[in-house]
The first five atom37 places (N, CA, C, CB, O) and aatype in JSON, in Angstrom:
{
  "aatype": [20, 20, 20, 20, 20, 20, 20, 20, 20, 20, 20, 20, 20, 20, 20, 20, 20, 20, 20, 20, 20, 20, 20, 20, 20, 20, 20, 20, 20, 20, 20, 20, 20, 20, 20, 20, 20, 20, 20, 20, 20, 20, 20, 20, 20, 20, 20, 20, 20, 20, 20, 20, 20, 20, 20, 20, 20, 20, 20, 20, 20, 20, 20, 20, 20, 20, 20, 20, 20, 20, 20, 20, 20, 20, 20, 20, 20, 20, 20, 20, 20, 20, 20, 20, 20, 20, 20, 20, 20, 20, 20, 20, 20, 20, 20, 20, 20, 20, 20, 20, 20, 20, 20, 20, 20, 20, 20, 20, 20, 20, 20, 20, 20, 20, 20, 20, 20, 20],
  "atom_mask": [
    [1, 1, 1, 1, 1],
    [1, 1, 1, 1, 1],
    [1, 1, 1, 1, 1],
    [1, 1, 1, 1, 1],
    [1, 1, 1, 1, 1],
    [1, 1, 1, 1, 1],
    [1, 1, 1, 1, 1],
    [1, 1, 1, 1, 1],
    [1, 1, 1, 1, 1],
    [1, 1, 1, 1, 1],
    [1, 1, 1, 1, 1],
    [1, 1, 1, 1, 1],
    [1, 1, 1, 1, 1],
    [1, 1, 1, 1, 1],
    [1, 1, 1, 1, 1],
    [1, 1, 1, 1, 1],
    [1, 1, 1, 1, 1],
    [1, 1, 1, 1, 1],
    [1, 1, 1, 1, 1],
    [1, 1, 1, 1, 1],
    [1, 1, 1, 1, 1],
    [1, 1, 1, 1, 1],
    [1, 1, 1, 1, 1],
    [1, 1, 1, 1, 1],
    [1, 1, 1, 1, 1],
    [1, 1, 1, 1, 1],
    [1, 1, 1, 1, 1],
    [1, 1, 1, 1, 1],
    [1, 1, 1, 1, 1],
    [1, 1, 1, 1, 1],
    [1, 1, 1, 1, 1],
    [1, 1, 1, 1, 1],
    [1, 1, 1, 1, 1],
    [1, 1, 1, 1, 1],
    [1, 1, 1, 1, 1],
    [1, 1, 1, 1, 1],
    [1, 1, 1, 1, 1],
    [1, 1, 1, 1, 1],
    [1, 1, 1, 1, 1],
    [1, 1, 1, 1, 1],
    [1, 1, 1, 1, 1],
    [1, 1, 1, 1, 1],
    [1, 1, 1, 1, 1],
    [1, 1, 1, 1, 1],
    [1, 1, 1, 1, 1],
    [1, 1, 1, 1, 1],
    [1, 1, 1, 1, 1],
    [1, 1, 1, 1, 1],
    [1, 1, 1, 1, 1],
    [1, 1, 1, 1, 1],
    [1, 1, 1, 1, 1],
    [1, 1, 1, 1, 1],
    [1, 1, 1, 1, 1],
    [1, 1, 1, 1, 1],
    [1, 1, 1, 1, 1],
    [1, 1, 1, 1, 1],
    [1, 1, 1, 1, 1],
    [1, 1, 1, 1, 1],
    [1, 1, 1, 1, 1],
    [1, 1, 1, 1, 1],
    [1, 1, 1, 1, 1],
    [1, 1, 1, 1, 1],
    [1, 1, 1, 1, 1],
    [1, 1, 1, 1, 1],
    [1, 1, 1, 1, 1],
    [1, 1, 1, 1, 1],
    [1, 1, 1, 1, 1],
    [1, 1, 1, 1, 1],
    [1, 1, 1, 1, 1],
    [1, 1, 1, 1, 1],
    [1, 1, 1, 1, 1],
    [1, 1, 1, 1, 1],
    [1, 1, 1, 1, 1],
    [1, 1, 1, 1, 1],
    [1, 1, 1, 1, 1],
    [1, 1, 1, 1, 1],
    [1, 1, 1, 1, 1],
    [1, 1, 1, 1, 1],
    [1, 1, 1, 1, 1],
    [1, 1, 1, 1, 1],
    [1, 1, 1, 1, 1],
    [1, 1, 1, 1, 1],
    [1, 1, 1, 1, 1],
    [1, 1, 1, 1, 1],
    [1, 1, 1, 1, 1],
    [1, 1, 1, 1, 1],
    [1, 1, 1, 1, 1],
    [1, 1, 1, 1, 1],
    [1, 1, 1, 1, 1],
    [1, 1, 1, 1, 1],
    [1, 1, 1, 1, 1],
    [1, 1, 1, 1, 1],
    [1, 1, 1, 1, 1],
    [1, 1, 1, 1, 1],
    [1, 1, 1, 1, 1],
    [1, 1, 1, 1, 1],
    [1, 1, 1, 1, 1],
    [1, 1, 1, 1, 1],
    [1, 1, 1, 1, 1],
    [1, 1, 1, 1, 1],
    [1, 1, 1, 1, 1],
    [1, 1, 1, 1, 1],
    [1, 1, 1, 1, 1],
    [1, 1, 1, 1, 1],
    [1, 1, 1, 1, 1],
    [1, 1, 1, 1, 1],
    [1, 1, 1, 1, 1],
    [1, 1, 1, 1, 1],
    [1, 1, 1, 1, 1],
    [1, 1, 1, 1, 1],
    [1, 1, 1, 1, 1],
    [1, 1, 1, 1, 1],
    [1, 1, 1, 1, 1],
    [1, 1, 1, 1, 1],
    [1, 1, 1, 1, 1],
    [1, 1, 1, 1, 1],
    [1, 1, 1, 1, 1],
    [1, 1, 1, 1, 1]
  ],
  "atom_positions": [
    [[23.97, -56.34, -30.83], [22.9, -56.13, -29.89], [22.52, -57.5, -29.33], [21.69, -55.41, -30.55], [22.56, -58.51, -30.03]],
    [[22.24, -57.51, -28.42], [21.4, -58.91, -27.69], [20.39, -58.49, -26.24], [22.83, -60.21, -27.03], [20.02, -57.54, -25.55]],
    [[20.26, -60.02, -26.41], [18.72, -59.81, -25.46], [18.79, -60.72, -24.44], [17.17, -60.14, -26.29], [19.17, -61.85, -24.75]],
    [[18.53, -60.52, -23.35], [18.69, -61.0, -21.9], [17.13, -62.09, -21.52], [18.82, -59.32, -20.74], [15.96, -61.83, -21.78]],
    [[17.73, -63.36, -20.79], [16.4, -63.43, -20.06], [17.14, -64.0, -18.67], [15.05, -64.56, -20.86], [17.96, -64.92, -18.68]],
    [[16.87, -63.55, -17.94], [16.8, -63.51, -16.26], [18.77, -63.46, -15.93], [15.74, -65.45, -15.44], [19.49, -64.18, -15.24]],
    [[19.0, -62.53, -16.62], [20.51, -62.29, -16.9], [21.21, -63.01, -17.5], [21.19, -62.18, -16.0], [22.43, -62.88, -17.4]],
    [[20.7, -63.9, -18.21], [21.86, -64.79, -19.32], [21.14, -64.35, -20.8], [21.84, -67.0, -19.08], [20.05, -64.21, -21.37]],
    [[22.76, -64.22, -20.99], [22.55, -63.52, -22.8], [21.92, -64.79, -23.74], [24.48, -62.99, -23.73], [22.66, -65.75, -23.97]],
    [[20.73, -64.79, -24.2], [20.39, -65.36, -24.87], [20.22, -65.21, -26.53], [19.68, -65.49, -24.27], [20.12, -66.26, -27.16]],
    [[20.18, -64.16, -27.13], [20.26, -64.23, -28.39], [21.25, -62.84, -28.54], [18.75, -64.29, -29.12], [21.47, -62.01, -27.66]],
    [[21.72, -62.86, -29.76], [22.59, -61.8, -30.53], [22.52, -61.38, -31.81], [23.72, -62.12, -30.53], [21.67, -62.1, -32.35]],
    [[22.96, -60.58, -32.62], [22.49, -60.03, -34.04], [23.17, -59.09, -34.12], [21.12, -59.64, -34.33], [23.38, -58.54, -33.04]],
    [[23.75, -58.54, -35.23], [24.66, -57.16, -35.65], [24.41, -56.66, -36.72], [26.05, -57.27, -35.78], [24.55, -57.49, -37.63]],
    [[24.09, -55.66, -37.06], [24.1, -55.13, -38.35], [25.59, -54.35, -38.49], [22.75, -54.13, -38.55], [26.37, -53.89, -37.66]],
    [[25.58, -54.45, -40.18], [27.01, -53.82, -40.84], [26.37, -52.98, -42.09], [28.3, -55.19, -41.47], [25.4, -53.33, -42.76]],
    [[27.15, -51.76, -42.25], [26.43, -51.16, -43.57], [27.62, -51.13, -44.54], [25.7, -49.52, -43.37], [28.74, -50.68, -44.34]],
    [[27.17, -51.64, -45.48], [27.85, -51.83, -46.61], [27.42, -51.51, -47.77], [28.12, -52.85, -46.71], [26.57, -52.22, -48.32]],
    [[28.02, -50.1, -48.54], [27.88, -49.4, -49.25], [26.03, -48.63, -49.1], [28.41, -50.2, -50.42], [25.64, -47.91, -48.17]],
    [[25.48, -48.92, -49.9], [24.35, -48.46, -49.56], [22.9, -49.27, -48.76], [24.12, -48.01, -50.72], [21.75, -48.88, -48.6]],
    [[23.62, -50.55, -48.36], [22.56, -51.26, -47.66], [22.96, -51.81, -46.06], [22.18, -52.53, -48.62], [24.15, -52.07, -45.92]],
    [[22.37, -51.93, -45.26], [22.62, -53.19, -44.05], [22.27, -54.45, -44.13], [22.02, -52.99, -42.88], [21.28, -55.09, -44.47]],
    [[23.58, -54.71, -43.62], [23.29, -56.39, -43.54], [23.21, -56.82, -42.25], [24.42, -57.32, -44.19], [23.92, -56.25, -41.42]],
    [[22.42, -57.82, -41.86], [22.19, -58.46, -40.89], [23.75, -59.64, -40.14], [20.81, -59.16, -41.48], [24.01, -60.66, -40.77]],
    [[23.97, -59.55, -39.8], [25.37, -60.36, -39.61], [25.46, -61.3, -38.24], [26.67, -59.2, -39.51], [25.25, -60.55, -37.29]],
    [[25.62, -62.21, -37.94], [25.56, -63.12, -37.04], [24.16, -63.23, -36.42], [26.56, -62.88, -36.13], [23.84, -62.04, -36.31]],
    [[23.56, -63.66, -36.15], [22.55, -63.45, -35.79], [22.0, -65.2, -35.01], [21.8, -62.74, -37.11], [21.53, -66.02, -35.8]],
    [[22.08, -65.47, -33.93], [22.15, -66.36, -32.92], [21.29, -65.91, -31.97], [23.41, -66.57, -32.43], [21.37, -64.77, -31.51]],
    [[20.16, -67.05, -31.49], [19.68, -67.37, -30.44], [20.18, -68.67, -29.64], [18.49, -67.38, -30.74], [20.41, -69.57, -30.44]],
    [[20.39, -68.99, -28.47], [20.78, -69.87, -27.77], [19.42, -70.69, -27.86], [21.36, -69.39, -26.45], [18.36, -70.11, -27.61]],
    [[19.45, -72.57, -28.36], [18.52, -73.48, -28.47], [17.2, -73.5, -27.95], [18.98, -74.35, -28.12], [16.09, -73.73, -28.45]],
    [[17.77, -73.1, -26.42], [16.59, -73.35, -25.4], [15.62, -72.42, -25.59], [16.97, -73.3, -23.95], [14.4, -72.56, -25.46]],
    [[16.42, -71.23, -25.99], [15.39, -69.91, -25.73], [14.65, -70.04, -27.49], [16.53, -67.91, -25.27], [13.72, -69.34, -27.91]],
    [[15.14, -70.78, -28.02], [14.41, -70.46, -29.27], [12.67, -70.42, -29.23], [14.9, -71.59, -30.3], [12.03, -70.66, -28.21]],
    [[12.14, -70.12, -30.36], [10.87, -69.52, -30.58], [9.94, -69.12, -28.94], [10.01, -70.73, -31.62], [9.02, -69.64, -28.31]],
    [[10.71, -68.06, -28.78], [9.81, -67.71, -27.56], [9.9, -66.12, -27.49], [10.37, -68.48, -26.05], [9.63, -65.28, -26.62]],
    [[10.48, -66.08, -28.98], [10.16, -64.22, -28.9], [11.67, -63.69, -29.37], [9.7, -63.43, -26.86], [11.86, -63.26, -30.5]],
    [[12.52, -63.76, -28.54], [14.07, -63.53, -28.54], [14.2, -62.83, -29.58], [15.03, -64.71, -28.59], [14.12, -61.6, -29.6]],
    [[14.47, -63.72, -30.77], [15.26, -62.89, -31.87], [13.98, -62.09, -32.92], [16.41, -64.16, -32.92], [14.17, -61.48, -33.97]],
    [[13.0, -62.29, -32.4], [12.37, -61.34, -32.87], [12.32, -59.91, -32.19], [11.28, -61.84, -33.01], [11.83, -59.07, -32.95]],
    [[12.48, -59.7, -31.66], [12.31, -58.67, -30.32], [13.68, -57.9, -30.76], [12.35, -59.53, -28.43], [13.65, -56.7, -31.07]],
    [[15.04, -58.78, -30.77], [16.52, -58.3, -30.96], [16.61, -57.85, -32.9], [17.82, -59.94, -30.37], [17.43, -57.07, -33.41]],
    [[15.53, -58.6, -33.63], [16.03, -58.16, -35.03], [14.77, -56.63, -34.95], [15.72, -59.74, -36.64], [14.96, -55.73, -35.77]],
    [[13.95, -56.55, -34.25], [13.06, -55.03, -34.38], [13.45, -54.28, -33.85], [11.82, -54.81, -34.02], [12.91, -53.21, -34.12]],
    [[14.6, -54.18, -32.76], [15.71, -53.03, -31.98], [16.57, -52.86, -33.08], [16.69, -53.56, -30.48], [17.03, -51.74, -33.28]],
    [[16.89, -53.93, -33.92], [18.06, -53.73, -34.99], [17.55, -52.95, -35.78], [18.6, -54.89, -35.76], [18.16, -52.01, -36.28]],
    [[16.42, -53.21, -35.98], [16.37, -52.61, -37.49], [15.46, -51.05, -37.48], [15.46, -53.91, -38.64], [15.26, -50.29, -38.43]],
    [[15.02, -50.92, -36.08], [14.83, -49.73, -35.52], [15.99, -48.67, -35.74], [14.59, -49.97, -34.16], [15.63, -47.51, -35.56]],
    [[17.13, -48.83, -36.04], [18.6, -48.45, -35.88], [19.03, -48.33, -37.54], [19.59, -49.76, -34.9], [20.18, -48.17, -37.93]],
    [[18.37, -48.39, -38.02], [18.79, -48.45, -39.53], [17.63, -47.63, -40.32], [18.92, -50.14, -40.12], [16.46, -47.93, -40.07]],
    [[17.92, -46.63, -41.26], [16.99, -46.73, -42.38], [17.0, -47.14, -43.92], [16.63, -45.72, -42.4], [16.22, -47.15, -44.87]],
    [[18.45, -47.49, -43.63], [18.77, -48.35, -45.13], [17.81, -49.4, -45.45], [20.24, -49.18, -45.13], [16.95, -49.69, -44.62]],
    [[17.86, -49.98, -46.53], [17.26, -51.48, -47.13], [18.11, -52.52, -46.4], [17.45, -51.72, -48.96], [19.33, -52.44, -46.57]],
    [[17.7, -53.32, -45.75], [18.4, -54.58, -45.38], [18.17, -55.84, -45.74], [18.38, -54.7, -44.29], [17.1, -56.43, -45.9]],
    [[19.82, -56.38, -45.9], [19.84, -58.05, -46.37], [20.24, -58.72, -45.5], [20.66, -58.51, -47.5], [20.96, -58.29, -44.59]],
    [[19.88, -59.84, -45.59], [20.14, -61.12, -45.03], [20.54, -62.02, -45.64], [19.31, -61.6, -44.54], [19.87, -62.3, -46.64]],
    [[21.99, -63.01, -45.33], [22.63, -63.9, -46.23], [21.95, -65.09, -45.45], [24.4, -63.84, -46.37], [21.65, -64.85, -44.29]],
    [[21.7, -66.24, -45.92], [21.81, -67.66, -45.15], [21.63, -68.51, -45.58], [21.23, -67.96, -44.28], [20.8, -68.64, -46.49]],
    [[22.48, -69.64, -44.99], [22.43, -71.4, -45.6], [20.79, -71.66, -45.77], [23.2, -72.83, -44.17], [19.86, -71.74, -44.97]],
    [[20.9, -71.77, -47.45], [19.23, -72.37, -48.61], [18.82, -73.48, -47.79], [19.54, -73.2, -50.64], [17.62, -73.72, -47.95]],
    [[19.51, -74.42, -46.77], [19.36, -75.28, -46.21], [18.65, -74.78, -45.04], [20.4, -75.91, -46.13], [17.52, -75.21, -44.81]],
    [[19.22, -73.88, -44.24], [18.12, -73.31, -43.07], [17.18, -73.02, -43.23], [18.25, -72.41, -42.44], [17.03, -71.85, -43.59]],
    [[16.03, -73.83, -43.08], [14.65, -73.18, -43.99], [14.43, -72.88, -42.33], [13.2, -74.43, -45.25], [13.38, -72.25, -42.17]],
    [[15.04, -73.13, -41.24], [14.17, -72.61, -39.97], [14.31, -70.93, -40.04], [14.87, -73.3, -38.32], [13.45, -70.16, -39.63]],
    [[15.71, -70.5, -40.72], [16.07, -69.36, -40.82], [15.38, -68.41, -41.44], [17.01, -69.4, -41.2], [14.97, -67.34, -40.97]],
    [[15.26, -68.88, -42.61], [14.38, -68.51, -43.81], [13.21, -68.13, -43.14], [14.1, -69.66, -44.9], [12.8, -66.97, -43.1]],
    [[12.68, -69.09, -42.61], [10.81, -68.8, -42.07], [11.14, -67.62, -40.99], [9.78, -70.56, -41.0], [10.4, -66.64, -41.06]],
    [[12.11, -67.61, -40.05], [11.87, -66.74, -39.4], [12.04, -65.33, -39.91], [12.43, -67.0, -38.48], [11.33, -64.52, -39.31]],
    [[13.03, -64.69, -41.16], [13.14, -63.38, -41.44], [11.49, -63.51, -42.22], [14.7, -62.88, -42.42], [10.64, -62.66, -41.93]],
    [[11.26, -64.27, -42.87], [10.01, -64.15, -43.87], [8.72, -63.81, -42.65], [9.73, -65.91, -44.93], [7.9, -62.9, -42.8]],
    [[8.75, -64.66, -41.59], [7.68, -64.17, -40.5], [8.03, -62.72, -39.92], [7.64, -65.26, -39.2], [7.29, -61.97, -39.27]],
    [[9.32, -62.52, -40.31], [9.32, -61.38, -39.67], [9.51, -59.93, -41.11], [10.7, -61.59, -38.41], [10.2, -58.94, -40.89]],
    [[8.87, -60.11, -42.22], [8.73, -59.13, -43.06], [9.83, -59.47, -44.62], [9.1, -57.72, -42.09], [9.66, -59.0, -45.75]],
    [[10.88, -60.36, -44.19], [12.04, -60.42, -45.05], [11.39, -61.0, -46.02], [13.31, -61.12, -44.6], [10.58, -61.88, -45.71]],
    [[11.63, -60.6, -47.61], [11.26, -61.29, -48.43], [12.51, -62.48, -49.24], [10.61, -60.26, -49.21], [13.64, -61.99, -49.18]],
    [[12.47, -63.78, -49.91], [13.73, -64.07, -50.72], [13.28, -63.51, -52.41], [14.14, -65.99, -50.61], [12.33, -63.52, -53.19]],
    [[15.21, -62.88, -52.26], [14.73, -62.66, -53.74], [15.46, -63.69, -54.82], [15.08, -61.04, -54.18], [16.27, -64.57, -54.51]],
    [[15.07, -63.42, -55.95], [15.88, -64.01, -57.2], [16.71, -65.03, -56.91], [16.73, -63.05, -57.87], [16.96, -64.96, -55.7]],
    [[17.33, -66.04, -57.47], [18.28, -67.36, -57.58], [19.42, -65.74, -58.33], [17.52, -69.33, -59.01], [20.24, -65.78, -57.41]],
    [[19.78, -64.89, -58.98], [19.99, -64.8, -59.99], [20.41, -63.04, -59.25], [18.8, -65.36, -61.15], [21.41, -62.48, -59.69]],
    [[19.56, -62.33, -58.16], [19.56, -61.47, -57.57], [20.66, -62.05, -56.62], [18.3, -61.05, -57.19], [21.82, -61.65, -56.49]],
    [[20.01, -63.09, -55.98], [21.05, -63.52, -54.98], [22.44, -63.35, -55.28], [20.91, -64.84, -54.69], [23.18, -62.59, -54.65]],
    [[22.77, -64.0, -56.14], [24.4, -64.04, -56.69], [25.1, -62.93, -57.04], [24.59, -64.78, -57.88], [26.32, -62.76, -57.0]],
    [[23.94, -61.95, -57.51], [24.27, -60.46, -57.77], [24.67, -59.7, -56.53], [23.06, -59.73, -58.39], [25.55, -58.84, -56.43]],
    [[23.96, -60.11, -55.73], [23.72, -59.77, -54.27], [25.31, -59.89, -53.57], [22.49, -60.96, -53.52], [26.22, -59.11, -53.28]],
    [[25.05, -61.35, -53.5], [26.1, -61.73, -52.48], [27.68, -61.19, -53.14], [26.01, -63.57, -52.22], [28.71, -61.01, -52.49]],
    [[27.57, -61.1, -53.98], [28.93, -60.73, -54.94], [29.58, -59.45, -54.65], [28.58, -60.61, -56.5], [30.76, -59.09, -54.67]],
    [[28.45, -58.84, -54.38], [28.27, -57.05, -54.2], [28.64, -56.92, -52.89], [26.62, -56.27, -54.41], [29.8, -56.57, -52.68]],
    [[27.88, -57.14, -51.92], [28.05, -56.73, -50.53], [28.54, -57.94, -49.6], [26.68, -56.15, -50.01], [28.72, -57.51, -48.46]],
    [[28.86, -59.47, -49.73], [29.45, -60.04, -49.14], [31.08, -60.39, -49.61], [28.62, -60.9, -48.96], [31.48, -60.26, -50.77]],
    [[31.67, -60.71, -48.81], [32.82, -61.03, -49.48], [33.36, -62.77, -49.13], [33.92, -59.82, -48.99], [34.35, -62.99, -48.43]],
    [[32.39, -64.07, -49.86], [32.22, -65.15, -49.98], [32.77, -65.9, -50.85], [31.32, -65.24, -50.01], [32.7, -65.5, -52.01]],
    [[33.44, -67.13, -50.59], [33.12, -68.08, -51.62], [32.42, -68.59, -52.97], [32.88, -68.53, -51.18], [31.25, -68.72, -52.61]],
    [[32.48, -68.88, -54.1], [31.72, -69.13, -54.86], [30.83, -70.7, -54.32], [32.54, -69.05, -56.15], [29.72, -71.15, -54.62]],
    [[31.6, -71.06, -53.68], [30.71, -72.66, -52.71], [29.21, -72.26, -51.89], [32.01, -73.37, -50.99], [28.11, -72.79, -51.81]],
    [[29.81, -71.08, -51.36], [29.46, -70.75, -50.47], [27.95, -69.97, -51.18], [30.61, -70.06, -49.72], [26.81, -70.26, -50.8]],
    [[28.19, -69.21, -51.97], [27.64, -68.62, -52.81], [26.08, -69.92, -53.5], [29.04, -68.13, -53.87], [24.88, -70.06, -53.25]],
    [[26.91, -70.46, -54.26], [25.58, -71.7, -54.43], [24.88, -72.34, -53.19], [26.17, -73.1, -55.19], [23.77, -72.81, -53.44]],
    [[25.26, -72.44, -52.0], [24.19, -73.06, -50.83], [23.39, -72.03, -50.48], [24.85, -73.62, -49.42], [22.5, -72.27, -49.66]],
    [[23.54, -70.38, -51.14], [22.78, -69.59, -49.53], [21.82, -68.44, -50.28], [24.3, -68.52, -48.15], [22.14, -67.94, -51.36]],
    [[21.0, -68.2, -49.8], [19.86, -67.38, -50.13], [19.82, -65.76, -49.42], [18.58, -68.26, -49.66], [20.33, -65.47, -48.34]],
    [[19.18, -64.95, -50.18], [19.58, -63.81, -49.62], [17.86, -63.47, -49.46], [20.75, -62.75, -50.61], [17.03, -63.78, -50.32]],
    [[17.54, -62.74, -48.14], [16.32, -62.13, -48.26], [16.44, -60.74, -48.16], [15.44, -62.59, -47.35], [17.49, -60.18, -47.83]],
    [[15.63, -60.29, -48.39], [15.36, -58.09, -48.09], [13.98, -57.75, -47.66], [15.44, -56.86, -49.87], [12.95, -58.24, -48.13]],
    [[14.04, -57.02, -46.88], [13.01, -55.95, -45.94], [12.51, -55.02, -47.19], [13.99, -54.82, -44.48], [13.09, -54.83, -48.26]],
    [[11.12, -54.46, -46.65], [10.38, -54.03, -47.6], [11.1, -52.96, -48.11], [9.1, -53.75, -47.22], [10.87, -52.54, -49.25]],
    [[12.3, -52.26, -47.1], [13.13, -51.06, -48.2], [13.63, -51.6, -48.92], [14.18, -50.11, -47.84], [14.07, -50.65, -49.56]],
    [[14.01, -52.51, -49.45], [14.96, -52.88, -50.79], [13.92, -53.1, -51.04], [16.17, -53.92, -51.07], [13.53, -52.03, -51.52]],
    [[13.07, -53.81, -51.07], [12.06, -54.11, -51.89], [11.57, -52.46, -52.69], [10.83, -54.93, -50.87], [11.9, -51.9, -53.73]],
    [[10.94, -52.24, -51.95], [10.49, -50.52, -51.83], [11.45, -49.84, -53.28], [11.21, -49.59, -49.84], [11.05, -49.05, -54.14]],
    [[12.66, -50.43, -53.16], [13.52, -49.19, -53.27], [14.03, -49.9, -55.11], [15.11, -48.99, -51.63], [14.66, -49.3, -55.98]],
    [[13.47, -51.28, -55.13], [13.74, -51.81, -56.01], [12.06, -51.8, -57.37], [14.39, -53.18, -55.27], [11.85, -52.75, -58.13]],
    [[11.11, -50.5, -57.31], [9.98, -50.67, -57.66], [9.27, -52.27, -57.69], [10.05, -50.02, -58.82], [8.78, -52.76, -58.71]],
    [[9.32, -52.71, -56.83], [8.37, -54.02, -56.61], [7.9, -54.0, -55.06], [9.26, -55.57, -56.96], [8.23, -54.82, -54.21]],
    [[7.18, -53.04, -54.91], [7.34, -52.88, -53.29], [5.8, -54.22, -53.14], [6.98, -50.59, -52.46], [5.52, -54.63, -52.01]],
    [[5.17, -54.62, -54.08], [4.4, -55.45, -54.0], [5.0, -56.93, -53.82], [3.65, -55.24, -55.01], [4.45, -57.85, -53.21]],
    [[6.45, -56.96, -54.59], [7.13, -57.92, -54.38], [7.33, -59.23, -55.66], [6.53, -58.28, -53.18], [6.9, -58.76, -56.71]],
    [[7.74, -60.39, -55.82], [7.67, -60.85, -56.72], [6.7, -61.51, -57.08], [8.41, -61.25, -56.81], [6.69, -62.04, -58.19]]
  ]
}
């Protein structure tokens, strides 16, 4: 899915369902257009489209990333979930695996009795 401003594609995002959850998958805004709405706007059409629990993989280093699913409802879970996580529904590196953090939307949460969270 993506989102237009004055006809140039400015941001993008895909969801994939894998086994019993969605994952968020590429998910790019173009620099300029950043924080001005974009990929917030394109991840609430996404996830309008889903009623699974959804994850999100991303570099522990992107904390710009991080803040934005967390502003937008995503929680991070576990050091320990993560690895469980990524093992399960990505198909990664173990390298890759130690740099990156996984967050979830209040259905996994929900769905994991901690809908209060950790």
């Amino acid at each position: 899915m993506g989102c237009e401003k004055d006809s140039d594609l400015v941001g993008v995002m895909g969801l994939q369902d894998v086994m019993d959850v969605t994952l968020i998958r590429h998910a790019y805004v173009r620099t300029a257009a950043q924080n001005q709405g974009f990929g917030g706007k394109v991840l609430a059409e996404l996830l309008s489209h889903t009623t699974r629990p959804t994850l999100v993989g991303t570099w522990a280093a992107a904390e710009w990333a991080v803040r934005f699913y967390q502003r937008h409802g995503f929680r991070l879970v576990t050091p320990a979930e993560k690895d469980r996580l990524l093992r399960t529904y990505w198909s990664i590196p173990d390298r890759q695996i130690e740099t990156s953090v996984v967050l979830a939307d209040e259905r996994w949460w929900a769905g994991q009795g901690e809908a209060g969270g950790p």
